[in-house]
Every structure is written in structure tokens, then in C-alpha cells.
Chimera marker file (.cmm) of the C-alpha trace (Angstrom):
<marker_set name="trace">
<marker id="1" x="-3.768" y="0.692" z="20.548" r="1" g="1" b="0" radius="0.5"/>
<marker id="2" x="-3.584" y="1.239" z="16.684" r="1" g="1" b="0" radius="0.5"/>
<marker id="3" x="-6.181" y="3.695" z="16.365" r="1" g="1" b="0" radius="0.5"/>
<marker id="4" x="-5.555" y="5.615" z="19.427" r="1" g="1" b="0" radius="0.5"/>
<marker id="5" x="-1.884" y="6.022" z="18.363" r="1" g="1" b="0" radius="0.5"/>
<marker id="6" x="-3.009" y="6.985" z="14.660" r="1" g="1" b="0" radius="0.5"/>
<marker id="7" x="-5.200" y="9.420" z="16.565" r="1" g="1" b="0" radius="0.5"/>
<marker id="8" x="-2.893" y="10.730" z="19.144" r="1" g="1" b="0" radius="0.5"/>
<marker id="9" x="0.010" y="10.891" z="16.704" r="1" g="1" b="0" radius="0.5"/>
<marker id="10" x="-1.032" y="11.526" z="12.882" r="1" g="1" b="0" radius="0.5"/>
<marker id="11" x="-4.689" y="12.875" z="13.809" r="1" g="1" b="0" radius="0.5"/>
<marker id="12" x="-6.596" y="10.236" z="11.980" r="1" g="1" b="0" radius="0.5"/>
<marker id="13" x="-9.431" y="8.246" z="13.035" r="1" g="1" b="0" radius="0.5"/>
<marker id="14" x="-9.525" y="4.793" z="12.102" r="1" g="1" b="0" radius="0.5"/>
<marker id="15" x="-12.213" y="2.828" z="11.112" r="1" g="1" b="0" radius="0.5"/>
<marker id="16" x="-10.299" y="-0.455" z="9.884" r="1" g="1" b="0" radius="0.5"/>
<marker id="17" x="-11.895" y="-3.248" z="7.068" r="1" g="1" b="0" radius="0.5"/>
<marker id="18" x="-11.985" y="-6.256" z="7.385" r="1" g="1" b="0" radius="0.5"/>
<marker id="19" x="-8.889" y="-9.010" z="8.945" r="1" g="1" b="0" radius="0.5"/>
<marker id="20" x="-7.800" y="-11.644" z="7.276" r="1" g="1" b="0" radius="0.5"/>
<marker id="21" x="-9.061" y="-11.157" z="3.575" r="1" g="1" b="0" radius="0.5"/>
<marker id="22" x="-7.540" y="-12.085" z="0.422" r="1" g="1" b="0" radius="0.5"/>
<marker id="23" x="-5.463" y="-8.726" z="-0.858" r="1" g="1" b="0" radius="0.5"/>
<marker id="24" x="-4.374" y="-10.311" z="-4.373" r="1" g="1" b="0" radius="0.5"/>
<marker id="25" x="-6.826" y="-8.759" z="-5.989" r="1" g="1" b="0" radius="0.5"/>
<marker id="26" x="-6.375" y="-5.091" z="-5.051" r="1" g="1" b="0" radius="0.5"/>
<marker id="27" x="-2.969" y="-5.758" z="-5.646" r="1" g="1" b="0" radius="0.5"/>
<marker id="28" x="-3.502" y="-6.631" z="-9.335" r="1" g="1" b="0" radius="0.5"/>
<marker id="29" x="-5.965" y="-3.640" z="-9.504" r="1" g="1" b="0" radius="0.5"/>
<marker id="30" x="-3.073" y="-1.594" z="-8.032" r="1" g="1" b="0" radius="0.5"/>
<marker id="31" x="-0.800" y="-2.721" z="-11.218" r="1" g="1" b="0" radius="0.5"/>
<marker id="32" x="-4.092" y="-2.294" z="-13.344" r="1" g="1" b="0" radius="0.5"/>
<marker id="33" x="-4.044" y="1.301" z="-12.168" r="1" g="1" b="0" radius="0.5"/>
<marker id="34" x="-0.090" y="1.863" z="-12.678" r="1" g="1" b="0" radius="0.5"/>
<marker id="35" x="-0.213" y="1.000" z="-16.152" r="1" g="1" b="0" radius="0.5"/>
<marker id="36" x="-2.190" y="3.546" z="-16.559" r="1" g="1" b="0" radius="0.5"/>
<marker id="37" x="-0.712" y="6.451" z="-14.661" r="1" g="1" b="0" radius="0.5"/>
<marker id="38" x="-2.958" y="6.238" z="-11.382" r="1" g="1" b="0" radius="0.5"/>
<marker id="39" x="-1.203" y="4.890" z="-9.180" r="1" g="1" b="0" radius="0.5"/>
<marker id="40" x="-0.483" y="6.790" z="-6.445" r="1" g="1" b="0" radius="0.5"/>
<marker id="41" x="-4.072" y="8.034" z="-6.551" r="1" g="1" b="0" radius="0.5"/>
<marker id="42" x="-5.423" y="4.340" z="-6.746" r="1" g="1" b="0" radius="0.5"/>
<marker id="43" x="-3.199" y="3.731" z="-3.579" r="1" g="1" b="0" radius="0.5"/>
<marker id="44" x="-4.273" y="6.636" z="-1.935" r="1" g="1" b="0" radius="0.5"/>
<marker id="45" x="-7.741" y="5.745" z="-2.335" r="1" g="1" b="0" radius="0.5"/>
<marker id="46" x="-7.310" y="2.626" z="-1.451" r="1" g="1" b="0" radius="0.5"/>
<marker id="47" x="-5.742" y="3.040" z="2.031" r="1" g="1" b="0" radius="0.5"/>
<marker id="48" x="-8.391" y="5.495" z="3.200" r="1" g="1" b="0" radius="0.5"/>
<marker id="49" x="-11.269" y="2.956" z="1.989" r="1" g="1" b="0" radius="0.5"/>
<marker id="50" x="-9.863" y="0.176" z="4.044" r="1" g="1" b="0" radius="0.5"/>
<marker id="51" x="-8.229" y="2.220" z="7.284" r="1" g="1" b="0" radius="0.5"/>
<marker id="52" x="-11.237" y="4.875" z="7.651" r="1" g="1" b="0" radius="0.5"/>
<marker id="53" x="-14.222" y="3.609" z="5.892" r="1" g="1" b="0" radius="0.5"/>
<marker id="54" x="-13.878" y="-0.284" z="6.801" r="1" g="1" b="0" radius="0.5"/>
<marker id="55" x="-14.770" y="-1.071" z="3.051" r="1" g="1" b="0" radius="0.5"/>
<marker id="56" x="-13.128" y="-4.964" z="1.925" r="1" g="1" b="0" radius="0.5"/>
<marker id="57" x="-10.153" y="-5.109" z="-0.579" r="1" g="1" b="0" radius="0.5"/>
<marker id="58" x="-11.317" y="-8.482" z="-1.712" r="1" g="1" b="0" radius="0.5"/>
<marker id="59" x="-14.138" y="-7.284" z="-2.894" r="1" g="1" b="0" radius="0.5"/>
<marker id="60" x="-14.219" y="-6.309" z="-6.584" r="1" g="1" b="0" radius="0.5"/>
<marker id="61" x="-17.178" y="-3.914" z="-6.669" r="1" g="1" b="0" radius="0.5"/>
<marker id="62" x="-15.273" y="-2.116" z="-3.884" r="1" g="1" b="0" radius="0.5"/>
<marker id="63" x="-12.390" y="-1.647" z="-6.293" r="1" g="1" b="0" radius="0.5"/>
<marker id="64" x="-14.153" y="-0.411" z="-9.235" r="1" g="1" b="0" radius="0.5"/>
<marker id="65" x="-15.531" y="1.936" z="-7.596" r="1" g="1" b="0" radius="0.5"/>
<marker id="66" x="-12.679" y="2.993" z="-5.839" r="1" g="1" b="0" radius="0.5"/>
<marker id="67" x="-11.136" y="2.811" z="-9.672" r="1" g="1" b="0" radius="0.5"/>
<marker id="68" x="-13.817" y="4.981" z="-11.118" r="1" g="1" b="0" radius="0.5"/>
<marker id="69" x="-13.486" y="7.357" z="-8.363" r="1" g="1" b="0" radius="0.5"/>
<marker id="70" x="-9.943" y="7.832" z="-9.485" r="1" g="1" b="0" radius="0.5"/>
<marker id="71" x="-10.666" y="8.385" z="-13.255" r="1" g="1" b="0" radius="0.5"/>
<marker id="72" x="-9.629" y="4.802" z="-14.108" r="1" g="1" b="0" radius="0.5"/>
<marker id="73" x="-11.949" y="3.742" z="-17.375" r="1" g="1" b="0" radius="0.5"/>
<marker id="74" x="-14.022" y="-0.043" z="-15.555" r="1" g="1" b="0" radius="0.5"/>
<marker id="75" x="-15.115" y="-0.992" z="-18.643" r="1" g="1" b="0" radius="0.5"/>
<marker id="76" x="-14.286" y="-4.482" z="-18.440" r="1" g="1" b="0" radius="0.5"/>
<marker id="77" x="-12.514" y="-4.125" z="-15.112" r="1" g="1" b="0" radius="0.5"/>
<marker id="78" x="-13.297" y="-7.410" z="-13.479" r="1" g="1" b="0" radius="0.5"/>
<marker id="79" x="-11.765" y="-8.826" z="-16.885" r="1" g="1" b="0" radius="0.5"/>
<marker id="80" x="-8.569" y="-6.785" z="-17.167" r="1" g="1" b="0" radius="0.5"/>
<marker id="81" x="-7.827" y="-7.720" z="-13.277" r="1" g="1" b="0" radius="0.5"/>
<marker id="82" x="-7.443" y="-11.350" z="-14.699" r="1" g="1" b="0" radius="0.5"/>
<marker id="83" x="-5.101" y="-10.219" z="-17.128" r="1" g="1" b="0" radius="0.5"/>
<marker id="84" x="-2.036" y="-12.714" z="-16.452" r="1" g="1" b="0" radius="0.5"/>
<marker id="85" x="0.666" y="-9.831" z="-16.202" r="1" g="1" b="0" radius="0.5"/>
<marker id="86" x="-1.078" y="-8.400" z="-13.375" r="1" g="1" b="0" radius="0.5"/>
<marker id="87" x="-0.922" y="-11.520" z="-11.567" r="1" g="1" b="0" radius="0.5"/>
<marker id="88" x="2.961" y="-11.997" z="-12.796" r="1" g="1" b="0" radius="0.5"/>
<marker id="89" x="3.995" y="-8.195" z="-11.233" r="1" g="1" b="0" radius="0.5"/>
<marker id="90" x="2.283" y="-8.975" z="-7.991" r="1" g="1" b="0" radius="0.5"/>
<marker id="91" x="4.620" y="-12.459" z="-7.557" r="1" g="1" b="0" radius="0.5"/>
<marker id="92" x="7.502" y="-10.332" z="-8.988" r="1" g="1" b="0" radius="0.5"/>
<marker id="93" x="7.149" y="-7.473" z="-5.926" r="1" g="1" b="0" radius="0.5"/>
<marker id="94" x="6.454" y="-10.114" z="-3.254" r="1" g="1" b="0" radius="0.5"/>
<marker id="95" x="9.689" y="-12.456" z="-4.812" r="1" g="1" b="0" radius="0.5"/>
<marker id="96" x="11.187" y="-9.175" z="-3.963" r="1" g="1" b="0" radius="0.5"/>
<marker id="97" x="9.955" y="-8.755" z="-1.022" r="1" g="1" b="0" radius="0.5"/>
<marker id="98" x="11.452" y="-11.854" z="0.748" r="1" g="1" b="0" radius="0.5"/>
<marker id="99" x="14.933" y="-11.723" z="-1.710" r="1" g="1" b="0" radius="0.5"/>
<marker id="100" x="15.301" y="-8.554" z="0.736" r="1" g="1" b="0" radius="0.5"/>
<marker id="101" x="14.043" y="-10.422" z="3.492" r="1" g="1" b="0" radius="0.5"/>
<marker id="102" x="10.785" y="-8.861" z="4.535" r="1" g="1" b="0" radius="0.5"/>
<marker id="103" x="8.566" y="-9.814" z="6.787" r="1" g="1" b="0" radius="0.5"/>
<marker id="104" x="6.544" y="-6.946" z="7.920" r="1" g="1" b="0" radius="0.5"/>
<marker id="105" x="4.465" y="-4.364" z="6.833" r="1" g="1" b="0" radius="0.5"/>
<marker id="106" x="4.794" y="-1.280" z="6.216" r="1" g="1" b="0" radius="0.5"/>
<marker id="107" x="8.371" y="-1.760" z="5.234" r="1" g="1" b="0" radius="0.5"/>
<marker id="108" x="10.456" y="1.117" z="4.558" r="1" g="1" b="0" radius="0.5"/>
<marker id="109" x="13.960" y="0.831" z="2.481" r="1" g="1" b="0" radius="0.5"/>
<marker id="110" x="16.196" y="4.058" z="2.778" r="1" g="1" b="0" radius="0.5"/>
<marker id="111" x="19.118" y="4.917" z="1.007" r="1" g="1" b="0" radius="0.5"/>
<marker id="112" x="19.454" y="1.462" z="-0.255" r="1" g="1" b="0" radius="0.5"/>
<marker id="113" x="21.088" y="0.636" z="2.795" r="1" g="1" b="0" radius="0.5"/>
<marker id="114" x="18.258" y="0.437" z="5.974" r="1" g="1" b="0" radius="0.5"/>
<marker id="115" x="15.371" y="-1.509" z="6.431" r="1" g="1" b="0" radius="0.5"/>
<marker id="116" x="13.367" y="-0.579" z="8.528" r="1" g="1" b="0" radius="0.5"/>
<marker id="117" x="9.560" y="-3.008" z="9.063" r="1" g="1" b="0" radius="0.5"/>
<marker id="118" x="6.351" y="-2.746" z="11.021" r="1" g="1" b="0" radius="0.5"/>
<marker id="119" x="4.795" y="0.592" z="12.258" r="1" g="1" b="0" radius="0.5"/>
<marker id="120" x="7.279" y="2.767" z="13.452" r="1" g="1" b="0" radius="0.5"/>
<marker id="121" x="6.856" y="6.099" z="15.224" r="1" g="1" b="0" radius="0.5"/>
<marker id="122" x="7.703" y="9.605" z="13.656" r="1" g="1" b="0" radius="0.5"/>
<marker id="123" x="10.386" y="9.623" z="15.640" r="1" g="1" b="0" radius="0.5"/>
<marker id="124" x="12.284" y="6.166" z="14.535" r="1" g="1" b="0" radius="0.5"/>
<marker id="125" x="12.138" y="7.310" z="10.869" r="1" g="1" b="0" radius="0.5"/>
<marker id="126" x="13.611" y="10.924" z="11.277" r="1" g="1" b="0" radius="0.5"/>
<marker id="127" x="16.046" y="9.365" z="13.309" r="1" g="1" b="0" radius="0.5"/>
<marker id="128" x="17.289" y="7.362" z="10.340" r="1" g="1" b="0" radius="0.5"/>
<marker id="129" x="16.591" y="10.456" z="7.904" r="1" g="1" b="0" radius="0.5"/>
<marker id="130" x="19.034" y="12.417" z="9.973" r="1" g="1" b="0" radius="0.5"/>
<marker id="131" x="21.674" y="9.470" z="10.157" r="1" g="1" b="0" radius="0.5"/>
<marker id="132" x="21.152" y="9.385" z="6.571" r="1" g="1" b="0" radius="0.5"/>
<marker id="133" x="21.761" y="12.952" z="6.293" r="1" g="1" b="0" radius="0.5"/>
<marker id="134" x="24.858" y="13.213" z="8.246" r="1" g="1" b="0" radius="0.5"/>
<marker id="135" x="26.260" y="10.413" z="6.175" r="1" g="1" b="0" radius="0.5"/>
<marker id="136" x="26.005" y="12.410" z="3.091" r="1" g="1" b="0" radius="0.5"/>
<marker id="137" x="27.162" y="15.151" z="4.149" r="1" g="1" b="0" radius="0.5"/>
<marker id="138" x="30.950" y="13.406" z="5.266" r="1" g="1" b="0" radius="0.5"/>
<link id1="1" id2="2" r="1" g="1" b="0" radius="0.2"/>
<link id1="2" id2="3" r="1" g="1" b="0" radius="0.2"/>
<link id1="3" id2="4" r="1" g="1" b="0" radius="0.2"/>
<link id1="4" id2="5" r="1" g="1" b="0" radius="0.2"/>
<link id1="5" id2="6" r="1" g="1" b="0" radius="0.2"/>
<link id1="6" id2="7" r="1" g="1" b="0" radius="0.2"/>
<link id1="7" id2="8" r="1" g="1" b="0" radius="0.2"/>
<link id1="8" id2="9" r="1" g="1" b="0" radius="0.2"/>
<link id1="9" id2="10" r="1" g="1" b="0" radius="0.2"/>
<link id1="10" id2="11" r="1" g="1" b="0" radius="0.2"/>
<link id1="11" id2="12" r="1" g="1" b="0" radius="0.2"/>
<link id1="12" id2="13" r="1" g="1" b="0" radius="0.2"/>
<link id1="13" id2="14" r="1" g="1" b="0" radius="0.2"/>
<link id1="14" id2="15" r="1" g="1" b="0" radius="0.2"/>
<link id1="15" id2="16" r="1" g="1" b="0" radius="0.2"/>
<link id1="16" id2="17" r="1" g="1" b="0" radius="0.2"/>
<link id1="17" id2="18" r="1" g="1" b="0" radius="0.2"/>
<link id1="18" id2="19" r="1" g="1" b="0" radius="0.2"/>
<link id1="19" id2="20" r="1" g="1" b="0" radius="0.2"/>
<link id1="20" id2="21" r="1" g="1" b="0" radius="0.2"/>
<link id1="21" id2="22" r="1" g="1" b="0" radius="0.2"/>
<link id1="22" id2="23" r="1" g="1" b="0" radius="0.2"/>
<link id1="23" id2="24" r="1" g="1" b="0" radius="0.2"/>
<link id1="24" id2="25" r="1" g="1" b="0" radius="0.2"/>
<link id1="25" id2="26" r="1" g="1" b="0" radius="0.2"/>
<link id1="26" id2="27" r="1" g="1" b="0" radius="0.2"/>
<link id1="27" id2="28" r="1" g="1" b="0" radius="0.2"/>
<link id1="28" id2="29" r="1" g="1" b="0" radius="0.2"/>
<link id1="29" id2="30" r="1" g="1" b="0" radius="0.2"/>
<link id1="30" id2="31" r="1" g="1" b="0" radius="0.2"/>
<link id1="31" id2="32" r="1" g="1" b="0" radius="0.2"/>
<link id1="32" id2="33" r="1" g="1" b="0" radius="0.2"/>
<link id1="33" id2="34" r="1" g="1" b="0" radius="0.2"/>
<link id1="34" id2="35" r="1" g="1" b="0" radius="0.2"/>
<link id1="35" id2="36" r="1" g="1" b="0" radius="0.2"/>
<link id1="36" id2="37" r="1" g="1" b="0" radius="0.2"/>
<link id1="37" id2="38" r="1" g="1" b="0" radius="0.2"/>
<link id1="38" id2="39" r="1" g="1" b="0" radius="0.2"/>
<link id1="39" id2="40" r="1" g="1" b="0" radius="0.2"/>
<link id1="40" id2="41" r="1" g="1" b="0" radius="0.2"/>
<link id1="41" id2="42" r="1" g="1" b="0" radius="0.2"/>
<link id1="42" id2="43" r="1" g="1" b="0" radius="0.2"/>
<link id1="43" id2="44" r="1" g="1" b="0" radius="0.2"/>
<link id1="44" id2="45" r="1" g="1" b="0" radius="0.2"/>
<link id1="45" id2="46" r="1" g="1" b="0" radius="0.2"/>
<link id1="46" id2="47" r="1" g="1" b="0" radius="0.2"/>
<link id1="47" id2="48" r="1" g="1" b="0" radius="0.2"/>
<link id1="48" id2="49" r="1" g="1" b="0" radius="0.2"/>
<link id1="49" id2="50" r="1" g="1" b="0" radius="0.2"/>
<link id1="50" id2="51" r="1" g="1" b="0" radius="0.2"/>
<link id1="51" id2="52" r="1" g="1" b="0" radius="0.2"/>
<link id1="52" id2="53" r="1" g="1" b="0" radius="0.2"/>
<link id1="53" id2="54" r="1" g="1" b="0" radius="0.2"/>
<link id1="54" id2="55" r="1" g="1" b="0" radius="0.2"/>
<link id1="55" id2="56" r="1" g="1" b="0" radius="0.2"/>
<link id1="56" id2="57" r="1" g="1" b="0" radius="0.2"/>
<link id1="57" id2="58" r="1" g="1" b="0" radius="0.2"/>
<link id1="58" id2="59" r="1" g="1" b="0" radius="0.2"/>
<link id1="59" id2="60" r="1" g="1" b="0" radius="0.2"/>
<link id1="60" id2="61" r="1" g="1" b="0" radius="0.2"/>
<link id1="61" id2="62" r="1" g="1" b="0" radius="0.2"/>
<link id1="62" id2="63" r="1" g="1" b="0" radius="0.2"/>
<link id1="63" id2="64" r="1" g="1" b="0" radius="0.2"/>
<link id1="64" id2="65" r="1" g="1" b="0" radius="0.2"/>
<link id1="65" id2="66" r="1" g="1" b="0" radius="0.2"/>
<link id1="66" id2="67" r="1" g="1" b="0" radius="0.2"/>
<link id1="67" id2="68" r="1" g="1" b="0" radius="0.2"/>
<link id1="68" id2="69" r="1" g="1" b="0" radius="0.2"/>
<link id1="69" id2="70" r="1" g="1" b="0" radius="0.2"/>
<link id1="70" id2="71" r="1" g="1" b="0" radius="0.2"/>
<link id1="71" id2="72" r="1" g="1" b="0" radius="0.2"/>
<link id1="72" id2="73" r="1" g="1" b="0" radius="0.2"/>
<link id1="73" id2="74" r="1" g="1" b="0" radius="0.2"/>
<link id1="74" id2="75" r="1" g="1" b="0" radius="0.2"/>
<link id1="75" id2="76" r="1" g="1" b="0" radius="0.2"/>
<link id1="76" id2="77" r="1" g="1" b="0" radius="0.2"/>
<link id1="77" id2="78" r="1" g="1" b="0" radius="0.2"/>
<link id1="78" id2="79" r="1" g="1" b="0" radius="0.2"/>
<link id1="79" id2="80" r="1" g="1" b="0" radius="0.2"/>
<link id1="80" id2="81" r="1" g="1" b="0" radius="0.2"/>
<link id1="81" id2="82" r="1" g="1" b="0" radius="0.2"/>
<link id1="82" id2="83" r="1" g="1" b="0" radius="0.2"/>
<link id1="83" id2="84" r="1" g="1" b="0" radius="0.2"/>
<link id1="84" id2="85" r="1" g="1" b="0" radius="0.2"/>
<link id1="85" id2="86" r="1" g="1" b="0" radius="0.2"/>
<link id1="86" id2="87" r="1" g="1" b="0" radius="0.2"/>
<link id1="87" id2="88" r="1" g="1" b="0" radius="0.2"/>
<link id1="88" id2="89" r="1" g="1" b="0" radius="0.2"/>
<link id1="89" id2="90" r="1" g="1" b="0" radius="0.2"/>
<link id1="90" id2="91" r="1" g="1" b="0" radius="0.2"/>
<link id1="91" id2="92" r="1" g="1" b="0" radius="0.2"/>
<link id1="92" id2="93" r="1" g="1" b="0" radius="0.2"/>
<link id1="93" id2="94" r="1" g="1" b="0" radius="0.2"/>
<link id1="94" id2="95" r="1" g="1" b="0" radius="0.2"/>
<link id1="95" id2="96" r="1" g="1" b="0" radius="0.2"/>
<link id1="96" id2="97" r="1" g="1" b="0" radius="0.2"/>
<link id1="97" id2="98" r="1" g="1" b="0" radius="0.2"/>
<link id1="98" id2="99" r="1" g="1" b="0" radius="0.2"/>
<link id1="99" id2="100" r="1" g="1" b="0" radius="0.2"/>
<link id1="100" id2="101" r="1" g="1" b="0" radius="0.2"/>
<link id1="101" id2="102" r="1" g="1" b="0" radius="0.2"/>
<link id1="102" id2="103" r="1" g="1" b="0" radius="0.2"/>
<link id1="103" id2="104" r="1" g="1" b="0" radius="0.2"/>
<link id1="104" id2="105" r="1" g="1" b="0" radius="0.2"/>
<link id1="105" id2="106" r="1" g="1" b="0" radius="0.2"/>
<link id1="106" id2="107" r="1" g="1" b="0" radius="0.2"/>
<link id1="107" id2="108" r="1" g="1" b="0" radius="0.2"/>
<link id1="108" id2="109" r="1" g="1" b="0" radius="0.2"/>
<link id1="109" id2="110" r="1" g="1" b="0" radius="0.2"/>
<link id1="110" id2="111" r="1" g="1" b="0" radius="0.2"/>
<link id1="111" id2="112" r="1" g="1" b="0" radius="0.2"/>
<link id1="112" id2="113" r="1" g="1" b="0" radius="0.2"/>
<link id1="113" id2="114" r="1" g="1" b="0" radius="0.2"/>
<link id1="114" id2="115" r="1" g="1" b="0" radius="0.2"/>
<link id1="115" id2="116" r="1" g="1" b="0" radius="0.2"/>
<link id1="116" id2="117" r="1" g="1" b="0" radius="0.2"/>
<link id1="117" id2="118" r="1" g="1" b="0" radius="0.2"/>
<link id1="118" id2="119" r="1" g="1" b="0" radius="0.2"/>
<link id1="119" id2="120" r="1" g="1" b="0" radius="0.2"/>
<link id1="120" id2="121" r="1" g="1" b="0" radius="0.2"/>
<link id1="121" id2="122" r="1" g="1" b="0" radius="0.2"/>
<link id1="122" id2="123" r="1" g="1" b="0" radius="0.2"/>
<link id1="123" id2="124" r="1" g="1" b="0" radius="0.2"/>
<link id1="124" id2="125" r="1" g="1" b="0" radius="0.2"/>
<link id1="125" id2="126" r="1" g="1" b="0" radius="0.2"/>
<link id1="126" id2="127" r="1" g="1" b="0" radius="0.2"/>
<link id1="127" id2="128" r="1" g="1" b="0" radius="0.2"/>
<link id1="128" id2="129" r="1" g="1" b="0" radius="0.2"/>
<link id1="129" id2="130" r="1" g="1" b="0" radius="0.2"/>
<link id1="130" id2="131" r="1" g="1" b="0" radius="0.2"/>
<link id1="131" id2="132" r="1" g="1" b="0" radius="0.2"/>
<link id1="132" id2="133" r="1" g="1" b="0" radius="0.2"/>
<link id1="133" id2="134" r="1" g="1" b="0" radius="0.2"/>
<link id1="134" id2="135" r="1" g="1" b="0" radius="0.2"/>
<link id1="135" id2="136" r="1" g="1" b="0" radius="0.2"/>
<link id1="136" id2="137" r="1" g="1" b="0" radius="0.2"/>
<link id1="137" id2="138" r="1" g="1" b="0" radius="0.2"/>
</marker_set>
């Protein structure tokens, strides 16, 4: 169902990792790679190793390569993913996560005012984006 809808609608092909891992650690590499202004192509990265190339996010060799791929210096990476302010950001975004009540993923916050969780269809979200629209303009 998931992969013929990501077909069908968004023209991917998915090849999905592994269920049921461990995704602490790519989440501290995540804040490893926002401290130092790759973030978004960490992320990127990230989400096409694990939905099209099956590769595991609990796996650290997985992520330093994924982190060298992105021009992130691994010197040390294994090390600086057990720095302890890593760890603290990750429990600060998911102590955020259920202050707003969340308990699906992907979950989408727009305009500060709607939350919208799980997988939702093109057409749910530009709904939304044109309520959101019409508001502003009144």
C-alpha cells in the first residue's frame, strides 16, 4: 500500500530499511550535522538511504558514510555522536513532541495553529494551505 501510493502519487519507488530499529542514533548524528550547517542535506540523505536503498539508521558505519557523503568531516564521528548535548537536543525535540501532543509521524504543524499527523495525501495538505491562505487574507 505504501509504496504503491509513493509510486502512484509522488513517483518514487520504495525500497524501505529495516522495522523496528533503534533511530537515536541518527537522530544525534542529525544534531551532529546541524551544528555544523548540514542539516537539511544530512536529512535528505538520510531519508533516501532508508526509504529507497533499505540501508539501517542504527547502524553507525551507515551514517558516516552517509555523513561523509554530505561533506561532514568523520574524524572521530562515532565519538562526537556520544557527545552528551546531542543526546540532550534529541530528548528536548521529542519532550516537544508530546508537550504538543504528537503521536504520529510525519507530523506537520502549520501556521502555529494545525496539526496535522501520519501520511497524508497531497490533497489533505493543500487543503489546509488554502484554508490557511484564505485566513490571511480576511
Amino acid at each position: 500500500m505504501l509504496e504503491k501510493r509513493a509510486r502512484d502519487e509522488y513517483g518514487l519507488e520504495l525500497n524501505v530499511g529495516p522495522f523496528g530499529i533503534d533511530s537515536r542514533l541518527a537522530h544525534r548524528a542529525q544534531k551532529y550535522a546541524e551544528a555544523h550547517g548540514k542539516d537539511a542535506e544530512f536529512h535528505k540523505a538520510v531519508m533516501q538511504a532508508y526509504w529507497q536503498e533499505a540501508r539501517s539508521l542504527d547502524d553507525i558505519a551507515v551514517l558516516q558514510a552517509i555523513a561523509e557523503h554530505v561533506g561532514l568531516n568523520i574524524e572521530n564521528f562515532a565519538e562526537e555522536l556520544e557527545n552528551p548535548a546531542y543526546d540532550a537536543a534529541v530528548s528536548a525535540d521529542i519532550d516537544l513532541a508530546r508537550e504538543y501532543g504528537l503521536t504520529a509521524v510525519p507530523a506537520l504543524v502549520f501556521a502555529d495553529k494545525y496539526l496535522v499527523m501520519g501520511a497524508q495525501p497531497y490533497a489533505t495538505l493543500r487543503q489546509i494551505a488554502e484554508k490557511i491562505l484564505a485566513e490571511n487574507r480576511e
